[in-house]
VOLUM-554952 format. One record per residue (C-alpha): residue number from 1; residue in one letter; x, y, z. Coordinates in steps of 0.2 Angstrom, whole numbers, padded with zeros to 4 digits. Layout:
BEGIN
<NUM,'A',<X,Y,Z>>
...
END
This chain:
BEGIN
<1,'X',<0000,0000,0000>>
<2,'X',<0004,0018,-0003>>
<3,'X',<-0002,0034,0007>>
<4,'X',<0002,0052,0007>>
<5,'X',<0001,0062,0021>>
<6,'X',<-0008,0077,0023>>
<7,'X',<-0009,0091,0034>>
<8,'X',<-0028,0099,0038>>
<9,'X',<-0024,0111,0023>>
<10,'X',<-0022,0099,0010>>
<11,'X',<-0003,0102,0009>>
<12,'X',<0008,0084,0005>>
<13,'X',<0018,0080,0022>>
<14,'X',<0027,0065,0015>>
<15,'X',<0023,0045,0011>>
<16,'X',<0022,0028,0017>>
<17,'X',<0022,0012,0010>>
<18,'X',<0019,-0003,0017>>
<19,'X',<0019,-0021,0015>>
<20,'X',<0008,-0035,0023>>
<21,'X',<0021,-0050,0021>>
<22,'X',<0009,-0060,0026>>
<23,'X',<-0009,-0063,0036>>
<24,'X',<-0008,-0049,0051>>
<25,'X',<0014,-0045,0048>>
<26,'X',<0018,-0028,0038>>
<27,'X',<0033,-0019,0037>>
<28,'X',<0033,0001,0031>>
<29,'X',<0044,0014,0026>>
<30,'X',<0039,0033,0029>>
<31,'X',<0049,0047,0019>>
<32,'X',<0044,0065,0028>>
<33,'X',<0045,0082,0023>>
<34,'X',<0060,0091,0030>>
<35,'X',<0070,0075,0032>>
<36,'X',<0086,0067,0021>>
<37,'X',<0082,0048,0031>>
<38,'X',<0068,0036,0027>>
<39,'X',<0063,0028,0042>>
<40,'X',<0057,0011,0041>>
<41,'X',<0046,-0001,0056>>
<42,'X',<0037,-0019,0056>>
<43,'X',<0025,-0024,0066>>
<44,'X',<0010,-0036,0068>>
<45,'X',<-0008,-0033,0071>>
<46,'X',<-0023,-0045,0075>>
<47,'X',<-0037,-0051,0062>>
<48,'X',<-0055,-0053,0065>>
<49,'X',<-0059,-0072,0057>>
<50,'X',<-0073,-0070,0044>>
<51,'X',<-0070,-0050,0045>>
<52,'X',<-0062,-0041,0030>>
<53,'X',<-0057,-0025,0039>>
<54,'X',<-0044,-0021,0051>>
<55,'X',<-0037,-0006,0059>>
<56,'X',<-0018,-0005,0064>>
<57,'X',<-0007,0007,0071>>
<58,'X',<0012,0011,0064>>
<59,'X',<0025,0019,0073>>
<60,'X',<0040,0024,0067>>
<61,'X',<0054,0026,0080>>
<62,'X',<0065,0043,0083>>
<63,'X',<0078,0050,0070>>
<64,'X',<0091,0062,0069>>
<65,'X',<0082,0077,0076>>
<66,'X',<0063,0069,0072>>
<67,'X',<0054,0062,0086>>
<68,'X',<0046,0045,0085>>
<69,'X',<0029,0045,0074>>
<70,'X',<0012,0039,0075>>
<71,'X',<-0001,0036,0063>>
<72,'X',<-0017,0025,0061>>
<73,'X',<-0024,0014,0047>>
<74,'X',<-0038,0008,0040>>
<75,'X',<-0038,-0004,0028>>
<76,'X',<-0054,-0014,0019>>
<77,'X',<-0052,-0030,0007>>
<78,'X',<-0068,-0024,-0002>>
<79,'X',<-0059,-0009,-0007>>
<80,'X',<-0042,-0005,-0018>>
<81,'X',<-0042,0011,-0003>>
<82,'X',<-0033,0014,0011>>
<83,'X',<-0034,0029,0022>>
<84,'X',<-0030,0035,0040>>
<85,'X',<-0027,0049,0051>>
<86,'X',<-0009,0057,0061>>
<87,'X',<-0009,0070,0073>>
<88,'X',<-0008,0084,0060>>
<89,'X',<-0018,0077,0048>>
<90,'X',<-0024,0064,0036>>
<91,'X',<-0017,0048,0024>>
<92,'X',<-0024,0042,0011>>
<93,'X',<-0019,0030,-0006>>
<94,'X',<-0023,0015,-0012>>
<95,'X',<-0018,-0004,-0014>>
<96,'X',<-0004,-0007,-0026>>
<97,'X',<-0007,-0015,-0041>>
<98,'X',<-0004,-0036,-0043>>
<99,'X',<-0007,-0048,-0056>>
<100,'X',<-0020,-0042,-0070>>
<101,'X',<-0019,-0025,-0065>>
<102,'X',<-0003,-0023,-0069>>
<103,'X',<0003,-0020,-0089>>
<104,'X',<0007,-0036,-0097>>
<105,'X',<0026,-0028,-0105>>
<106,'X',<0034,-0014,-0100>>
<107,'X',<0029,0003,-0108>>
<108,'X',<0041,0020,-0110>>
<109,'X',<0029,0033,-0106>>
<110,'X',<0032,0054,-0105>>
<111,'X',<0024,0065,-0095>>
<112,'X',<0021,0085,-0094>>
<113,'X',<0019,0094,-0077>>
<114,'X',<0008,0108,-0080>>
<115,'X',<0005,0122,-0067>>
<116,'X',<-0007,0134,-0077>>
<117,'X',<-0001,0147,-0086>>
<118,'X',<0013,0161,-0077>>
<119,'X',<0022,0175,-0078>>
<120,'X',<0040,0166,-0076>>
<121,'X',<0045,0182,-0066>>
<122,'X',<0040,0175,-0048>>
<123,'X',<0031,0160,-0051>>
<124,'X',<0041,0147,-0065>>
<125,'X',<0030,0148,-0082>>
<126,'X',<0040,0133,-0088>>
<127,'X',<0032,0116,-0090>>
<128,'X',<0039,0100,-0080>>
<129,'X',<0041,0087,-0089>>
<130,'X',<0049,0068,-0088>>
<131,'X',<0050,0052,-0094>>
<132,'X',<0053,0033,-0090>>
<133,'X',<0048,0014,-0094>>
<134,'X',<0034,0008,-0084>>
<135,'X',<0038,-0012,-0081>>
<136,'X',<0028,-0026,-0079>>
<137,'X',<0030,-0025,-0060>>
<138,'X',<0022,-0009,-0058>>
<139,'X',<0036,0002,-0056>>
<140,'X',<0041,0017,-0064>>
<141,'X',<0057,0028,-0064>>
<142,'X',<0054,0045,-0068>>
<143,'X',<0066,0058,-0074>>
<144,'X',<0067,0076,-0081>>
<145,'X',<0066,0093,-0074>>
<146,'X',<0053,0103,-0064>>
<147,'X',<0045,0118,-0071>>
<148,'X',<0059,0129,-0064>>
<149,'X',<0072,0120,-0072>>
<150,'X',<0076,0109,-0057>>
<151,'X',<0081,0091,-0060>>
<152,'X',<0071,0077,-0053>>
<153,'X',<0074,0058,-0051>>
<154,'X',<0061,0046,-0043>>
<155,'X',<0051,0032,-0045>>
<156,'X',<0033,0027,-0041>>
<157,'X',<0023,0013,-0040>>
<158,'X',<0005,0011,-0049>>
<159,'X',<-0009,0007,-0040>>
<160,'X',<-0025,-0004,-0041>>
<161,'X',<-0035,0012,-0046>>
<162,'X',<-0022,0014,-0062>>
<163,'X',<-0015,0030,-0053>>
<164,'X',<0003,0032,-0043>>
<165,'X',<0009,0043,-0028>>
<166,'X',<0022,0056,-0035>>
<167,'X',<0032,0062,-0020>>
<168,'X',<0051,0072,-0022>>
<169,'X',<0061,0084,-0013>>
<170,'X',<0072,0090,-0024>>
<171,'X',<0079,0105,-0016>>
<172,'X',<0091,0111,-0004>>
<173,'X',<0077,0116,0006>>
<174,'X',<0070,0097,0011>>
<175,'X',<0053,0107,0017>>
<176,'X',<0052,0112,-0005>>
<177,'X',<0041,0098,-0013>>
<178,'X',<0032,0093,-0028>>
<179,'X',<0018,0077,-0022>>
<180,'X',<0001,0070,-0027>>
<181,'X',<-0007,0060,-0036>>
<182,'X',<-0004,0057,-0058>>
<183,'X',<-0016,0045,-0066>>
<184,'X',<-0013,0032,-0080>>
<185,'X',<-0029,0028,-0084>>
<186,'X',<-0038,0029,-0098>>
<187,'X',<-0021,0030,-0106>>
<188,'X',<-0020,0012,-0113>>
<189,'X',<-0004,0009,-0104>>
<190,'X',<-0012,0001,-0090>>
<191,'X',<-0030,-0012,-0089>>
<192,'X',<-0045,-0003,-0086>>
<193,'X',<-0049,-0005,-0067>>
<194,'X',<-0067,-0006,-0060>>
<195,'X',<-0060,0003,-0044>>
<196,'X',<-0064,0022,-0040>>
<197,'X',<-0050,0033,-0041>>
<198,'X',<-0044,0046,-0029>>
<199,'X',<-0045,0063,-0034>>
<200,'X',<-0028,0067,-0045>>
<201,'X',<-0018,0083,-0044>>
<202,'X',<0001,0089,-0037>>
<203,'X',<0005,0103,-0028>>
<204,'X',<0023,0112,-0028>>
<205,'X',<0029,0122,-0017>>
<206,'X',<0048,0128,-0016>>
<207,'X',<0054,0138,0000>>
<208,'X',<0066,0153,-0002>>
<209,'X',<0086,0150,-0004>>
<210,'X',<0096,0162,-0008>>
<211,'X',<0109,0151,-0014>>
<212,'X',<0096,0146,-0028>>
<213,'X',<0102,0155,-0046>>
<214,'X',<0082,0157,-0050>>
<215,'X',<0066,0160,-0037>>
<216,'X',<0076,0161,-0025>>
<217,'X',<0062,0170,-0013>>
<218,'X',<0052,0153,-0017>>
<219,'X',<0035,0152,-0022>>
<220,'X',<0018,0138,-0019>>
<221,'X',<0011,0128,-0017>>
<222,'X',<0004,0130,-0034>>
<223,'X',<-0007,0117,-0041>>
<224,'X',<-0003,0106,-0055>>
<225,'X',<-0007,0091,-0064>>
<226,'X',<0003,0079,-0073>>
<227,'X',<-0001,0073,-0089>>
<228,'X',<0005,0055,-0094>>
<229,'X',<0008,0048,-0112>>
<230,'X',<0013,0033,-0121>>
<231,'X',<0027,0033,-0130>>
<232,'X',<0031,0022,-0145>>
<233,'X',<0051,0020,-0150>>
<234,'X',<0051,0023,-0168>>
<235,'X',<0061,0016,-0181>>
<236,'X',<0066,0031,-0188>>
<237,'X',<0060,0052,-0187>>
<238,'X',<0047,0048,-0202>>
<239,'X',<0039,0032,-0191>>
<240,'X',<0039,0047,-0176>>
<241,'X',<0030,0060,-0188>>
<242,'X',<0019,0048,-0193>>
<243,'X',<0016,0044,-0174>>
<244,'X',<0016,0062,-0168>>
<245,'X',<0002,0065,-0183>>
<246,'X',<0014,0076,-0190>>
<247,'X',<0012,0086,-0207>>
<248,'X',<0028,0085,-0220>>
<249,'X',<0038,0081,-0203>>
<250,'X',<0032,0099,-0197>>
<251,'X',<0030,0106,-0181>>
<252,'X',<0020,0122,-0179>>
<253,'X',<0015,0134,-0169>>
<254,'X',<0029,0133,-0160>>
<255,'X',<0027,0145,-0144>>
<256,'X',<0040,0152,-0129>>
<257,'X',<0031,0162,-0118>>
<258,'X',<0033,0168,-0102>>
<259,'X',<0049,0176,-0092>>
<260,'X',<0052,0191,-0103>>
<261,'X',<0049,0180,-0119>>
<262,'X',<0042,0185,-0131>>
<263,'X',<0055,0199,-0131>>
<264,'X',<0046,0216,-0139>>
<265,'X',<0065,0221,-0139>>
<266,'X',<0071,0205,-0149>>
<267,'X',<0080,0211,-0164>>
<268,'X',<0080,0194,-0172>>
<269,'X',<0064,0184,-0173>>
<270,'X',<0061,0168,-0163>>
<271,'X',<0058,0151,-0173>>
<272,'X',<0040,0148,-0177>>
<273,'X',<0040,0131,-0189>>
<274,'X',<0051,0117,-0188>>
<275,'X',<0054,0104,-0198>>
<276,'X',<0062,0087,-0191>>
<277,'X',<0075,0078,-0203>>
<278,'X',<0078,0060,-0207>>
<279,'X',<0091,0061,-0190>>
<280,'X',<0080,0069,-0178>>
<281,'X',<0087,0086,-0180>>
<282,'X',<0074,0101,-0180>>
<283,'X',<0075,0112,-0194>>
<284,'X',<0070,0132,-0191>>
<285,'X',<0061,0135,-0205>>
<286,'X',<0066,0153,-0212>>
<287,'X',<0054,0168,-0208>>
<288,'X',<0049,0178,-0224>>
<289,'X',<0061,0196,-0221>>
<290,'X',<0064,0193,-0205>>
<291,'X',<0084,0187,-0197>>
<292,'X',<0080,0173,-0186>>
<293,'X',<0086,0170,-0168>>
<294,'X',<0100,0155,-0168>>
<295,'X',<0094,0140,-0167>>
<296,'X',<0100,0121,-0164>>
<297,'X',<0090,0109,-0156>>
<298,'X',<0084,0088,-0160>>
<299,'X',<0072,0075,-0155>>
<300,'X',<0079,0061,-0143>>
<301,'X',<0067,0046,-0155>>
<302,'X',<0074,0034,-0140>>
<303,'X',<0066,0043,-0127>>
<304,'X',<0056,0054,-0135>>
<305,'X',<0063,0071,-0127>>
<306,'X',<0071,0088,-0135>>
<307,'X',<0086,0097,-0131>>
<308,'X',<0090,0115,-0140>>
<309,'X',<0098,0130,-0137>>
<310,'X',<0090,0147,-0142>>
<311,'X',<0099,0162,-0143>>
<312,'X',<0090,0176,-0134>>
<313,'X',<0093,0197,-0136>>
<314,'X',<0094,0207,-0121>>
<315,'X',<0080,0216,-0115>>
<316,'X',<0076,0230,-0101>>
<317,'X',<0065,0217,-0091>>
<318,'X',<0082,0208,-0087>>
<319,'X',<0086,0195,-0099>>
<320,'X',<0105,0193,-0102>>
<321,'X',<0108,0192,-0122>>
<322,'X',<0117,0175,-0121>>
<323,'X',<0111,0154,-0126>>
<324,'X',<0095,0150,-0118>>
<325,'X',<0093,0130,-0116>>
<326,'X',<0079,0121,-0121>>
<327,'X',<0070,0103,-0115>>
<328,'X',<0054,0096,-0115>>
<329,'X',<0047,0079,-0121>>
<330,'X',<0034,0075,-0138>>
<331,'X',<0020,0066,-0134>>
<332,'X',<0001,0062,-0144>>
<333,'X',<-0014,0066,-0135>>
<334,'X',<-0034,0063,-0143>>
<335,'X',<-0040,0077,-0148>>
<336,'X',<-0026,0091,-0144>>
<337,'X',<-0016,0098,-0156>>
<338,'X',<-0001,0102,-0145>>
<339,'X',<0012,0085,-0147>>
<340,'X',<0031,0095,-0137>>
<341,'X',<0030,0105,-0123>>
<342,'X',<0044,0109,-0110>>
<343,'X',<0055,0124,-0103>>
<344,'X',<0065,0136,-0108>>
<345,'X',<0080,0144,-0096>>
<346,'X',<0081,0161,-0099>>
<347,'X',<0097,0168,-0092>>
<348,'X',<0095,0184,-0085>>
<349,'X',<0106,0200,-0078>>
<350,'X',<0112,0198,-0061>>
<351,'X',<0121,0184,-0052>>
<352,'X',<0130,0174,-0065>>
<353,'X',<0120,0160,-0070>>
<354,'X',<0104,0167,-0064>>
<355,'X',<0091,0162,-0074>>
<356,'X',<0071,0161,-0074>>
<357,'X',<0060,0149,-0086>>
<358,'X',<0046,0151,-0100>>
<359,'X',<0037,0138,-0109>>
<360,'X',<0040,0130,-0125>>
<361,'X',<0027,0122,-0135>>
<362,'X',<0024,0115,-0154>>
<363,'X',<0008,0110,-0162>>
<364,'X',<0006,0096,-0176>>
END
């Protein structure tokens, strides 16, 4: 089982998994906000013959500086839920998923992180994004970046309800946080589940640092949602076009906004079209009188992300003329035109290597 805790306002406190070995014997592991260790316990607790119920208690014992911690469970055979309550709060999650829940060969999967739209100035207008192989066991490793340019690495388990319990602290600042709960269903990369889901939905929240090279007066939590795609290796960049429902290999509409951009100061045009070639590369295709911002930039076909550089002007709202980096992950999604989205690091005037992020997005 998985659960995340919650304090009365909602806000992730950290997560718990357990497993019951066997009838009454479990052993759990509980990685809290603020905290580098993960504290891990076992215990026993009775069952009731003929009764599919039970409530149990975990304590996890003192460490470091922590004091010893206590929560209480419910758990319910009838159901895929489990929930519970702590002194400052709630749990909840679900069962993980076993047997013919779980996806019969592992599926590569990448997923966008989307916090609405923003400025980029105080709040990251960049889009998260990762990606990873979901295996047969229920597992999947995630990486990629958060919406402010940060580098994440985690993994999370699926769960009976087709949905997983995202929780990283990838920050100085161990009390910073992206958690919640992504869902896979109804994406054909896992069974279709009779269970009812728990409500999806992340929220990020990074305290101030000012160490940090960008937002470093923190912002959150924000709400965000995680969008999760399949992803097919292609054979070659056409088999990907053809895959991304792309036109003559074209990507359009392509967009970077937010953080300064676009720059009404820019002297040289930023890229609108590209066209992919037969090694992944994209193409900027020219603008009609206009000199265009350098460009260089490529599809990864194995993992389906994209790495670029764009060169940016300098501008009174502090962006340093200089190469912006750009990532992000291509995806298909029924019915939405958008199949790339990701960030763009603006650097910006002030501490070296200070920088603040944007969007970056391209239609089919």
């Amino acid at each position: 089982m998985a659960v995340l805790l919650e304090d009365v306002t909602g806000s992730p406190q950290g997560l718990i998994t357990t497993t019951i070995s066997s009838p009454g014997a479990w052993s759990a592991r509980y990685d809290a906000i603020g905290s580098k260790t993960i504290r891990s316990t076992r215990g026993v607790f009775d069952l009731t013959p003929s009764v599919d119920r039970a409530a149990f208690a975990i304590t996890f014992p003192a460490a470091s500086l922590a004091p010893a911690f206590s929560t209480s469970w419910q758990i319910d055979a009838s159901t895929a839920l489990a929930s519970g309550t702590y002194a400052q709060g709630t749990l909840g999650g679900f069962r993980l998923a076993k047997i013919d829940e779980l996806p019969t060969a592992p599926r590569q999967v990448t997923m966008v992180i989307d916090q609405g739209e923003q400025g980029g100035f105080q709040v990251p207008a960049g889009l998260g994004w990762a990606t990873g192989t979901l295996s047969n066991a229920g597992v999947l490793p995630l990486s990629g970046q958060l919406g402010d340019a940060q580098a994440f690495r985690t993994s999370v388990s699926l769960g009976a309800t087709g949905q997983a319990i995202l929780w990283v602290k990838p920050y100085r600042n161990l009390n910073s946080f992206l958690g919640g709960i992504i869902s896979l269903r109804d994406t054909g990369i896992v069974p279709q589940t009779a269970f009812t889901p728990i409500q999806s939905g992340l929220l990020w929240r990074r305290f101030a640092d000012s160490i940090e090279l960008s937002y470093s007066s923190g912002f959150g939590p924000l709400g965000a949602e995680a969008k999760v795609n399949p992803y097919i290796k292609p054979a070659s960049a056409l088999a990907l076009a053809t895959n991304l429902g792309l036109t003559n290999n074209e990507f359009r509409n392509v967009t970077f906004d937010g953080g300064g951009l676009p720059n009404a100061e820019q002297f040289t045009a930023l890229p609108e079209r590209f066209v992919m070639d037969s090694s992944y590369k994209l193409n900027a295709v020219p603008l009609f009188g206009r000199v265009m911002s350098l460009w260089q930039g490529a599809v990864n076909g194995g993992a389906g992300t994209v790495t670029a550089t764009l060169a940016v002007d300098a501008s009174n709202n502090g962006i340093l003329k200089g190469n912006a980096s750009v990532s992000g992950v291509v995806f298909r999604r029924a019915n939405v035109e958008t199949v790339g989205a990701g960030l763009i690091k603006i650097p910006t005037t002030g501490i070296k290597g200070s920088f603040r992020t944007g969007a970056f997005l391209m239609d089919r």
